[in-house]
C-alpha positions as YAML, in Angstrom:
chain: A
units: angstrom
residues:
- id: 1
  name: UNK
  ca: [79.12, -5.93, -73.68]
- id: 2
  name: UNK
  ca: [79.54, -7.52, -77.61]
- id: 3
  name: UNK
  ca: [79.47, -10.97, -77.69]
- id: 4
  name: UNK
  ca: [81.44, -12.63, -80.84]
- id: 5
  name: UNK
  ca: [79.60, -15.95, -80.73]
- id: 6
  name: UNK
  ca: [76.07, -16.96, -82.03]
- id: 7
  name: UNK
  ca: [75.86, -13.96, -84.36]
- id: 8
  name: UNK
  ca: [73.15, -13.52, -86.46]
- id: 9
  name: UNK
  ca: [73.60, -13.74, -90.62]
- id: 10
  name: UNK
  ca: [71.49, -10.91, -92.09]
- id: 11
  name: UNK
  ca: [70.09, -13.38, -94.24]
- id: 12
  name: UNK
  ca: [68.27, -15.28, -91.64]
- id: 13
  name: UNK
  ca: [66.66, -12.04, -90.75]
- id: 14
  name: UNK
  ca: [65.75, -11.06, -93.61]
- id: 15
  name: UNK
  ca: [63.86, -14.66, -94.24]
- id: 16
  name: UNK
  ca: [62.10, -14.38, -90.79]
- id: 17
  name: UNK
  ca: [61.36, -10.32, -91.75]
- id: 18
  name: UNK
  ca: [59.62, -12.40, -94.76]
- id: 19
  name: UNK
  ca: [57.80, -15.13, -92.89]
- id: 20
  name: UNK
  ca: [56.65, -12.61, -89.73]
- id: 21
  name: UNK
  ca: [56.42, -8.82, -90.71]
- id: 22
  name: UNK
  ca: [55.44, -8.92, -94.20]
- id: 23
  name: UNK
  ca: [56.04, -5.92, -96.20]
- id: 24
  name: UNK
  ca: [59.16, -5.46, -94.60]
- id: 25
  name: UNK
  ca: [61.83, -3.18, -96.13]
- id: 26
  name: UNK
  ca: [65.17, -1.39, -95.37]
- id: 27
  name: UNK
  ca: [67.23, 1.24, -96.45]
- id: 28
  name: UNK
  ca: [71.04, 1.03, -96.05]
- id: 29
  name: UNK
  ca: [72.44, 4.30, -94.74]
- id: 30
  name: UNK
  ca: [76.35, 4.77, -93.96]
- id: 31
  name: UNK
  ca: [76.81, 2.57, -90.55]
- id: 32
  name: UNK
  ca: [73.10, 1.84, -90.08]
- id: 33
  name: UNK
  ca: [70.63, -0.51, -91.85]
- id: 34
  name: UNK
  ca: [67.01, 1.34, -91.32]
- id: 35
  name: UNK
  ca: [64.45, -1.71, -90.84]
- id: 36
  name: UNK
  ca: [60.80, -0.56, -91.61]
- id: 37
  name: UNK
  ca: [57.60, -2.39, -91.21]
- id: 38
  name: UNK
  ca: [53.82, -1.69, -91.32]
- id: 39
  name: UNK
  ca: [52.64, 1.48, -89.80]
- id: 40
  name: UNK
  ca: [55.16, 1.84, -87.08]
- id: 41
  name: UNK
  ca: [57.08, 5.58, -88.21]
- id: 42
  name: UNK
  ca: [60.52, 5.06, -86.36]
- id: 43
  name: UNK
  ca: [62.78, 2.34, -88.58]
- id: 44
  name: UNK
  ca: [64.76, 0.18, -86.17]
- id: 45
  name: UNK
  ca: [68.46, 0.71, -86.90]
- id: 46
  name: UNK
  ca: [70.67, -2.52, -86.76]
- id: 47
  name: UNK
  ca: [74.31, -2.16, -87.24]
- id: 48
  name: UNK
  ca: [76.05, -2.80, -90.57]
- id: 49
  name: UNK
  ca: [78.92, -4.06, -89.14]
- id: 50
  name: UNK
  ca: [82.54, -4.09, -89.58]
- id: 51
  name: UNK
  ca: [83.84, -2.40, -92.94]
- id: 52
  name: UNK
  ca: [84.07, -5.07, -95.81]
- id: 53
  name: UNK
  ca: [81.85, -7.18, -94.37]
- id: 54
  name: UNK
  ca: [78.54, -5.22, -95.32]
- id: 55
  name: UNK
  ca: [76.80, -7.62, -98.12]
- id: 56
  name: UNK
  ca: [75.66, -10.14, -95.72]
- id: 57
  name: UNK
  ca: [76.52, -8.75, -92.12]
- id: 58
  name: UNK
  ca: [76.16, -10.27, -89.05]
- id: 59
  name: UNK
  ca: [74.13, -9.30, -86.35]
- id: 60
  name: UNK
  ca: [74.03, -10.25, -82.75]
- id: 61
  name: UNK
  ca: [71.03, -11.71, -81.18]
- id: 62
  name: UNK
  ca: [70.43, -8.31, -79.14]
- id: 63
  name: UNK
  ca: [69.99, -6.51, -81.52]
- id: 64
  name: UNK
  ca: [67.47, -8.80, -83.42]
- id: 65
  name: UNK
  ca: [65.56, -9.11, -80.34]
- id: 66
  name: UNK
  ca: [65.15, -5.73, -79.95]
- id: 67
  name: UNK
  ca: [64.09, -5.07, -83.42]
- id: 68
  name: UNK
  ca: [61.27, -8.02, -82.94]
- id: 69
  name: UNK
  ca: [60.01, -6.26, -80.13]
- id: 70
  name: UNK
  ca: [60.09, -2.93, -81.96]
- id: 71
  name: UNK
  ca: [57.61, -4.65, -84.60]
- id: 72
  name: UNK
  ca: [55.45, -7.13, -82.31]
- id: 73
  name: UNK
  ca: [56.46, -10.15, -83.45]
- id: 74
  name: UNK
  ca: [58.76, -10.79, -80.97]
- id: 75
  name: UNK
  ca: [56.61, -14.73, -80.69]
- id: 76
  name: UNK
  ca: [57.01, -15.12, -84.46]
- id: 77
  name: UNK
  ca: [60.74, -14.33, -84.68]
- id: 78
  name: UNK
  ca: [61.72, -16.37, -81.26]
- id: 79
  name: UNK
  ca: [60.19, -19.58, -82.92]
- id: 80
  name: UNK
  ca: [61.67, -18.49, -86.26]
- id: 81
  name: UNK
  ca: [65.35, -18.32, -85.11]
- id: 82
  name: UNK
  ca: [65.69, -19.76, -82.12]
- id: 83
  name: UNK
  ca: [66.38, -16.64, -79.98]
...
């Protein structure tokens, strides 16, 4: 079920990507923003979000947990934002 409070600014992942999985990147596809990290072959897909909205979308804290725990650094990112 979405929830439409306590999103997540993309920003603020990208600055804990920065501070807990460095060498982080991404690659924008056409709904999907492809997360990669480190060794790890599958990307973790996190949704763009609504149309017009896709410079700084927001993401829901699912979805940013889920891409912590994809990466091991689930701790890191918990402290980081607050999850």
């Amino acid at each position: 079920m979405a929830t439409h409070g306590n999103l997540i600014a993309w920003k603020d992942v990208k600055a804990m990507l920065d501070a807990c999985a460095p060498g982080w990147w991404h690659r924008d596809k056409k709904h999907r923003r492809w997360v990669y990290y480190s060794d790890i072959q599958t990307p973790f897909k996190l949704p763009l979000g609504k149309h017009g909205r896709r410079e700084n979308p927001e993401i829901q804290p699912g979805h940013v947990k889920g891409l912590a725990r994809h990466f091991g650094i689930y701790d890191c990112a918990k402290a980081f934002l607050k999850l």
